[in-house]
N, C-alpha and C positions, 0 to 999 in steps of 0.2 A: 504494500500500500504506500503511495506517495504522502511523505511529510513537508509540508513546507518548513524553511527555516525561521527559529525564532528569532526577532529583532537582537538576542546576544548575541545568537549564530551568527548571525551577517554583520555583525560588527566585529567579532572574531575574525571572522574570513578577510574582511577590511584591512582590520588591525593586523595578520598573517604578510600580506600584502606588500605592505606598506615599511612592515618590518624588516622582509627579505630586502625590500631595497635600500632599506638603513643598512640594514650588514654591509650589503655587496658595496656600497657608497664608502663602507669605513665609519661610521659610527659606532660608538661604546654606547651600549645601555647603561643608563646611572636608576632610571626609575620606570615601570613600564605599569599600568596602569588601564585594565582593560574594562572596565566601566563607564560607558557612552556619556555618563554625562559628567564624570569624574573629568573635569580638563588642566593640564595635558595629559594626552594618554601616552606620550612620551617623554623621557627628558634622557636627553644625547648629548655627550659630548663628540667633537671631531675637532681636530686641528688645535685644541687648547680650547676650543670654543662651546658654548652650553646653548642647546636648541632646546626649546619648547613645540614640541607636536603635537596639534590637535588631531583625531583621524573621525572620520566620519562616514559610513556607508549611507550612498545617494541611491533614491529608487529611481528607479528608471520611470517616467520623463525626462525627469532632472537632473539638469546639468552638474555634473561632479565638481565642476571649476568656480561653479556659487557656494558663497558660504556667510554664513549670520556675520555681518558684518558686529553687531554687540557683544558677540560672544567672543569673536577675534580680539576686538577693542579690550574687552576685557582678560586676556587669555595675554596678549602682548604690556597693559601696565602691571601684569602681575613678572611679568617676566625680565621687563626693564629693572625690578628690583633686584635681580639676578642678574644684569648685564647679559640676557638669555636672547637669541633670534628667537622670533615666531615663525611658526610656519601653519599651514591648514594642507592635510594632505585626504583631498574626497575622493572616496570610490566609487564607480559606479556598479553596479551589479544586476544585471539581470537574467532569466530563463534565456537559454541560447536555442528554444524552441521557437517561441512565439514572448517577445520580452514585455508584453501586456499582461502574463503569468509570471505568478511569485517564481521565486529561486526554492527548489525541492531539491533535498538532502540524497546525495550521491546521484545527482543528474547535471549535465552540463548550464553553463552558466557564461557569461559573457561580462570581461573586465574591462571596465574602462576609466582610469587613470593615467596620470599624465605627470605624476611628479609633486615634490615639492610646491605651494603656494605660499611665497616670503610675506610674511602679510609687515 
């Protein structure tokens, strides 16, 4: 029987994502934090330098590259206290059937990210 995924799931799968690209980039995890509204759900260092990463799973309509602009705003004066970059990195996620259907647990799915957003 098909299960669709729970809003944890797809922000795990997100959060998955986005984290391989932090490795592969050369980030150190200092704190990782996988509760959606827990912000950041990263904190990286690279290069001597401290990031703050928001991650967000986008449903399809919507565009992965928009983001709460308050939440940022708030997400980067918290991070200025830290001398920390911001960033917003959104996922997109949907059925790689018909992407008007949820994303269902061990069936294909379609990524659509794009990278780091320096907010």
């Amino acid at each position: 029987m098909r299960r669709i995924l729970t809003e944890q799931e797809l922000h795990n799968l997100a959060m998955n994502i986005v984290g391989r690209q932090l490795e592969t980039d050369g980030f150190e995890f200092m704190a990782i934090n996988s509760k959606p509204k827990k912000n950041p759900q990263y904190v990286c260092l690279k290069d001597k330098d401290l990031h703050f990463i928001v991650v967000r799973n986008v449903e399809y309509p919507n565009d992965p590259k928009t983001f709460d602009v308050e939440l940022m705003e708030k997400v980067k004066n918290h991070a200025v206290k830290f001398e920390a970059k911001t960033y917003f990195a959104g996922v997109g996620l949907s059925n790689a059937s018909d992407q008007t259907l949820p994303v269902y647990l061990n069936e294909e799915y379609i990524v659509d990210y794009n990278g780091l957003i320096e907010i």
